[in-house]
C-alpha positions, 0 to 999 in steps of 0.5 A, a space after each residue: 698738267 698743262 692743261 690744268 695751268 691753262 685753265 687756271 690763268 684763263 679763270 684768272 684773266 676773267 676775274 681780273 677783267 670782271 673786277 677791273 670792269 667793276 671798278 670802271 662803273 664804280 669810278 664812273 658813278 662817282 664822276 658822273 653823280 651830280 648833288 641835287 639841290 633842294 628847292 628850298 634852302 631850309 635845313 629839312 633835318 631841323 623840321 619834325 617829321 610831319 613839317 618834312 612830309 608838308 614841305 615836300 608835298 609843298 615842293 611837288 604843288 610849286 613845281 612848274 610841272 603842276 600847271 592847275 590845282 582842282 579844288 572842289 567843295 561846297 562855299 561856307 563863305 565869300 568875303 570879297 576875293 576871298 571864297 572859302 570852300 567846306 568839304 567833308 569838315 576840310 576847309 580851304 580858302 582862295 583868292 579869286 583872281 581879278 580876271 577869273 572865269 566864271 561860269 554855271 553848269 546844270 548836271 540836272 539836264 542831260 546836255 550840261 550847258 555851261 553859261 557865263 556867270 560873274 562873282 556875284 553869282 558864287 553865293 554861300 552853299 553852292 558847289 564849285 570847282 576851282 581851278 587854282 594855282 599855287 603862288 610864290 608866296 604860297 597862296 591859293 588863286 583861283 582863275 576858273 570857277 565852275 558853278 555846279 547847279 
């Protein structure tokens, strides 16, 4: 019999060691959580369902982890800073930054030479790539132009 009583209190010290140490990561959980803050100070519960998902992929372009925006497609139009890019019937227009990189590159040759270009270069059904980024009034600049002959 006093074996069973032994065993018995042992069984209830453990479960009691396990709840208390249940409890313990509960309360440090609590203390230790910090609210995150949206970046935005919209309340996302007045936007419909698509307007959520676009401010949140807004967010991720304005991170300051996101350093260059790719963007590549055929020019439909260039009207003096402003170029718009056609691809796959998507277009998207950028503004060309005043001190921007501008430059040729033939695929045709098996040595690829990139040559300095200037704006005058980028005409309408080139292909270009564009290294853009995102500003804080959400407009697309492009500081690095490669022109694909």
């Amino acid at each position: 019999m006093n074996r069973a009583v032994a065993l018995f209190l042992t069984l209830i010290v453990i479960v009691f060691f396990i709840a208390v140490g249940v409890l313990g990561l509960f309360v440090y959980q609590q203390y230790t959580t910090k609210p995150v803050q949206p970046a935005v100070t919209i309340q996302t519960s007045q936007l419909a369902q698509g307007d959520q998902q676009e401010l949140s992929k807004l967010r991720i372009l304005k991170s300051s982890v996101v350093n260059l925006i790719m963007l590549y497609g055929q020019v439909t139009n260039v009207s003096g800073s402003t170029i718009t890019l056609s691809l796959d019937q998507s277009n998207l227009s950028f503004t060309l930054s005043p001190n921007a990189n501008i430059s040729f590159v033939d695929t045709s040759s098996a040595a690829q030479k990139q040559t300095a270009g200037k704006v005058s270069d980028i005409k309408t059904g080139e292909n270009i790539q564009v290294g853009a980024q995102l500003t804080s009034d959400n407009q697309l600049v492009g500081y690095s132009i490669l022109i694909v002959k």
